[in-house]
N, C-alpha and C positions, 0 to 999 in steps of 0.2 A: 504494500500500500504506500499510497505517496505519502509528504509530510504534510503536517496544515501548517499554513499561515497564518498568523490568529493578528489581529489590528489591536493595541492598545490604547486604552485613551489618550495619548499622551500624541499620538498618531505613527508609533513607530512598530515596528512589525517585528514577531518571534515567530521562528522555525519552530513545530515541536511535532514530534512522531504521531502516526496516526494512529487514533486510540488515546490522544491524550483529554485530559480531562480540567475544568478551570482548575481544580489543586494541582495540576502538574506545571500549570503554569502559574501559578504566583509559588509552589516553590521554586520553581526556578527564576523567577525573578527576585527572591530574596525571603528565608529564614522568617524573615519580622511577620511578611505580607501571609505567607503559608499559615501561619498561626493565627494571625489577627483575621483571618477570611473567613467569612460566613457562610457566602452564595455568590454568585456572582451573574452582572446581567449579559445575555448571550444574544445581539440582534435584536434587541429589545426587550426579552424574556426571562422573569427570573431564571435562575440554569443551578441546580447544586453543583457541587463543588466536586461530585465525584462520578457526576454523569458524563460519559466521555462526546466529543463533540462529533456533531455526524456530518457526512456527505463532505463532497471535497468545495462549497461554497466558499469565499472569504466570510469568516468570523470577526465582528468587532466584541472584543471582552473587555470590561471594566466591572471591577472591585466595588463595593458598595460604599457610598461616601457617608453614610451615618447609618444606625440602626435600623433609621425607619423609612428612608429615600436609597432606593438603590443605584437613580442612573440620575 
């Protein structure tokens, strides 16, 4: 399978195997983020954090900015 490219909010783009999942990519983005992560929104949609991401589309993923706003 190919890799995804996952869009960050920040607008900059991560490689990550396919089959990965948003906790794959905030640990790979850093320790602090893997642990402080909740859920995260995936294309608009909340997305758990261990649901891996499907089909070979471009992903935009960002991290929840407070408890109770996610994007």
């Amino acid at each position: 399978m190919a890799d995804l490219k996952i869009t960050l909010p920040d607008g900059s783009v991560r490689t990550m195997p396919a089959g990965s999942t948003p906790g794959d990519v905030a640990a790979a983005i850093g320790p602090g983020l893997a642990k402080a992560a909740l859920a995260a929104v995936v294309n608009g949609q909340d997305w758990d954090l261990t649901r891996p991401f499907e089909g070979m589309r471009p992903w935009r993923w960002s991290p929840p900015r407070t408890p109770h706003r996610w994007s």
